[in-house]
C-alpha positions as CSV (number, residue, x, y, z in Angstrom):
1,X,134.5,97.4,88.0
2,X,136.8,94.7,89.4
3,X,137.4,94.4,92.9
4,X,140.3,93.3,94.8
5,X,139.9,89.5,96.4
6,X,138.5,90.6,99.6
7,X,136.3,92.7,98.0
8,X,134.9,90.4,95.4
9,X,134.5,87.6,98.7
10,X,132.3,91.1,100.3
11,X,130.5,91.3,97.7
12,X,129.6,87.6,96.9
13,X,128.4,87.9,100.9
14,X,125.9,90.8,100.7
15,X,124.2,89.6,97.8
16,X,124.7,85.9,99.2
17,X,122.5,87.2,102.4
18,X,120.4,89.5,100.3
19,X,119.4,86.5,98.1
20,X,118.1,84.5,101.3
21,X,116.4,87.9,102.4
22,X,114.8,88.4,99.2
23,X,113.6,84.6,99.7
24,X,112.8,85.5,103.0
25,X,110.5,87.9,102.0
26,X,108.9,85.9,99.5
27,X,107.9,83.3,102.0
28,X,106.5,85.8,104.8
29,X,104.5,87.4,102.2
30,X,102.9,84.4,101.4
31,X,102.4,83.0,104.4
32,X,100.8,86.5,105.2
33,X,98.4,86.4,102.4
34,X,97.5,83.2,103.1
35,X,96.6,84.3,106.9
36,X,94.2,86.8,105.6
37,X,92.3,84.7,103.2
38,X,91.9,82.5,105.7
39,X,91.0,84.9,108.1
40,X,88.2,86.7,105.8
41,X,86.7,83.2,105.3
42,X,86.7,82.3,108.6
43,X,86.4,85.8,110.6
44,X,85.5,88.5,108.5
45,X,87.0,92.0,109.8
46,X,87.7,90.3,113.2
47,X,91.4,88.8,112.7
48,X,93.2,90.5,109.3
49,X,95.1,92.9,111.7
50,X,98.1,90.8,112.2
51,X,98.1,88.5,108.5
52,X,97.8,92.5,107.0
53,X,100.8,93.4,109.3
54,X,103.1,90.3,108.3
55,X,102.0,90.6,104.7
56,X,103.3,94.2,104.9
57,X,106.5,93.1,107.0
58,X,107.3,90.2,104.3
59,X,106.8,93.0,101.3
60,X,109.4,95.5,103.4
61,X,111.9,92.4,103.8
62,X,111.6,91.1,99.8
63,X,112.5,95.3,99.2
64,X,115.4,95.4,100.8
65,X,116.7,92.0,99.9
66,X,116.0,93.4,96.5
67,X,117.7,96.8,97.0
68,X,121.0,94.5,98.8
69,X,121.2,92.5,95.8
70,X,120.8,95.3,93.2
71,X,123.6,97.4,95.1
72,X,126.2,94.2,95.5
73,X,125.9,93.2,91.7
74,X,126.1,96.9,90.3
75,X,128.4,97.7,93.3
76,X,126.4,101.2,93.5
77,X,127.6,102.7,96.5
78,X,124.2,105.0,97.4
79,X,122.0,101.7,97.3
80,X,124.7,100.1,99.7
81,X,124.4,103.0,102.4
82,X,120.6,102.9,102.0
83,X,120.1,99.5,102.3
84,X,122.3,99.6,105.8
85,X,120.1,103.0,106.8
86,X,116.9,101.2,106.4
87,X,118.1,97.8,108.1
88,X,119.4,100.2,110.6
89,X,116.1,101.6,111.3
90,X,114.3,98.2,111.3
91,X,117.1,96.7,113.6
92,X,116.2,100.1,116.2
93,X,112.7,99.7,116.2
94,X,112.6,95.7,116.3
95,X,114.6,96.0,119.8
96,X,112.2,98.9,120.7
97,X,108.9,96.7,119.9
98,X,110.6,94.0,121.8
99,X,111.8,96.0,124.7
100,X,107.7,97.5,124.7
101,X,106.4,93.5,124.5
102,X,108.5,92.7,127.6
103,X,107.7,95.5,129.7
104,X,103.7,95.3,128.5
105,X,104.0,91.6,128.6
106,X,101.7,91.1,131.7
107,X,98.6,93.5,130.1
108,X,97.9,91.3,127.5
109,X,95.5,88.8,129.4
110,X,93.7,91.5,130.1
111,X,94.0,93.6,126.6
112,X,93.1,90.3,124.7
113,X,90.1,89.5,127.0
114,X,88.7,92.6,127.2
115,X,89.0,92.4,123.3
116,X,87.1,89.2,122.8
117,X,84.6,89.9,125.3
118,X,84.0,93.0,122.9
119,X,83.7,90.6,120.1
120,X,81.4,88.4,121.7
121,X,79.0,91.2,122.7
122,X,78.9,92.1,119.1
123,X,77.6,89.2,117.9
124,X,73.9,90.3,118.4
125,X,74.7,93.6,116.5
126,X,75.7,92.3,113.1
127,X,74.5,90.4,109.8
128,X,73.8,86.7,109.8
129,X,77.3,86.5,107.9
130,X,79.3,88.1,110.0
131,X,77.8,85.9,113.3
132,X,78.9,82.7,111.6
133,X,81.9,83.5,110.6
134,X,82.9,85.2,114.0
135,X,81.6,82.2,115.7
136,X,83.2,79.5,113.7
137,X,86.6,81.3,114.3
138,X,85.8,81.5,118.2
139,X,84.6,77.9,118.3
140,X,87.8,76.6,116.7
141,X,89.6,78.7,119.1
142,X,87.8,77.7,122.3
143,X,88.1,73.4,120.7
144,X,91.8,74.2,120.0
145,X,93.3,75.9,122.7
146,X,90.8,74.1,125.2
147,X,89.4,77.4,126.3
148,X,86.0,79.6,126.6
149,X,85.4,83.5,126.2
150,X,87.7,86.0,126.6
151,X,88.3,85.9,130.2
152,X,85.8,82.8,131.4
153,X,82.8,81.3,130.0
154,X,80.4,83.9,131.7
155,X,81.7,86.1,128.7
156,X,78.7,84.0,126.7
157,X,75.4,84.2,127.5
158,X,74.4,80.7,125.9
159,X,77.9,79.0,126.5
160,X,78.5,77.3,122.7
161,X,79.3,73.4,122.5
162,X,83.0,74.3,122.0
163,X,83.0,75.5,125.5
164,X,83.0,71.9,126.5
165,X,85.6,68.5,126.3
166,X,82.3,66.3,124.9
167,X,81.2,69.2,122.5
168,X,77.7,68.8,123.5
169,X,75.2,71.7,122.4
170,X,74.3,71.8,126.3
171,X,77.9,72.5,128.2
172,X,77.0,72.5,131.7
173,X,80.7,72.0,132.4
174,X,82.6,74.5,130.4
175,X,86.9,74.9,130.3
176,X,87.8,76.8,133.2
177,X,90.5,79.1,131.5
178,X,89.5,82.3,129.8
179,X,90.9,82.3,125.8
180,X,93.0,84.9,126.7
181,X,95.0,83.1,129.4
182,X,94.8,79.8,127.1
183,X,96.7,82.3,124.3
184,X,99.8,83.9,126.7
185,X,100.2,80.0,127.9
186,X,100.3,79.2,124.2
187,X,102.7,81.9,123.2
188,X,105.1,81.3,126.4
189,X,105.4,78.2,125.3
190,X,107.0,78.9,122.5
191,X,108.4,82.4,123.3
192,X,112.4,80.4,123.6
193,X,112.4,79.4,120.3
194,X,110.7,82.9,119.4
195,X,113.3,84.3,121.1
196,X,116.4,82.8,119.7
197,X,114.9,83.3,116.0
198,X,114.4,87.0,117.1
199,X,118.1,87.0,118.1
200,X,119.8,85.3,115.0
201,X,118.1,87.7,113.0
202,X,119.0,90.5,115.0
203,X,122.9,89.4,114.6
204,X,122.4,88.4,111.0
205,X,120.9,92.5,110.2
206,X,123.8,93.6,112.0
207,X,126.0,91.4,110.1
208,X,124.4,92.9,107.0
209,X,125.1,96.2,108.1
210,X,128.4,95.6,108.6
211,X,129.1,94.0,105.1
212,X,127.0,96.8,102.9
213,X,129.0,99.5,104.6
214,X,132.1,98.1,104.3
215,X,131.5,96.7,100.4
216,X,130.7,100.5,99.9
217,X,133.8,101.5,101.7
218,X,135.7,99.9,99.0
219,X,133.8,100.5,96.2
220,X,134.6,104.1,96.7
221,X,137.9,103.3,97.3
222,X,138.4,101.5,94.1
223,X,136.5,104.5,92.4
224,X,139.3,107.0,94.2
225,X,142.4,104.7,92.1
């Protein structure tokens, strides 16, 4: 089917963005798998929830890159309108999650101590395995971030050497701030820059939205000559 100039430039766009989402996806994927093998050598069952969640994300965004590019180069008008459905659905309930992070931003100190201070009581519960792997995750946590336990070091009944600036097995003088609190300051620090991705993205989905329904607009007006 040939298009008229504008929409042969339409259609050169959506598969143009599809393309770089289809990358997109590619690279999250990865990135995600590479999160969870490094979190099942490291922490067993502790830490896979959120590599398993951006795996999933990166699959959902390498889809519909897929289904963008498929629907500009065969110029299928159904694939064009489901494409913009689903991006329109992930576009709703991206601001949603966000709008629930903002207002729920100040619980989760406590969610994530609580949490760890769960973690740390179940050390004593499981297989030799599982202990070092949980603890070698936690001590590279408490050495990176400069932190111990969840909330304070009287999460730990022997507090470890990672607890402490020297790294000494006995840490008579452990970090004062709580993992927890050591993660929202980490996160904060960055949440600008978060931010400002999470908004380009945002503009660049509606963009999409905009270009798929418009390329299938004159598709079907082609199809009515």
């Amino acid at each position: 089917m040939a298009l008229s100039c504008g929409g042969s430039c339409l259609k050169c766009l959506v598969f143009f963005f599809n393309a770089i989402v289809f990358l997109g996806g590619i690279v999250i994927s990865a990135f995600g798998i590479y999160m969870l093998v490094q979190a099942k050598q490291s922490a067993g069952s502790v830490s896979v929830t959120l590599p398993a969640f951006i795996t999933a994300f990166g699959l959902l965004i390498f889809l519909l890159g897929f289904l963008g590019c498929f629907g500009a180069c065969y110029e299928n008008r159904c694939m064009l309108k489901l494409f913009a459905v689903i991006v329109g659905v992930l576009l709703v309930a991206e601001i949603v999650c966000g709008i629930i992070l903002l207002v729920y931003r100040h619980s989760f100190v406590d969610m994530v101590g609580k949490e760890m201070q769960n973690i740390i009581k179940s050390l004593s519960n499981s297989s030799n395995l599982e202990v070092e792997k949980t603890k070698e995750a936690l001590d590279k946590l408490q050495s990176e971030l400069k932190c111990c336990g969840g909330v304070n070091a009287s999460d730990w009944t022997t507090v470890p050497a990672s607890c402490c600036t020297n790294g000494r097995q006995k840490c008579t003088n452990p970090y004062p701030t709580g993992c927890a609190q050591a993660m929202y300051e980490y996160i904060k620090t960055y949440s600008l820059a978060f931010g400002l991705i999470i908004l380009i993205l945002c503009l660049i989905q509606v963009g999409a939205i905009i270009c798929a329904v418009c390329l299938a607009k004159k598709i079907n007006e082609y199809e009515k000559v």
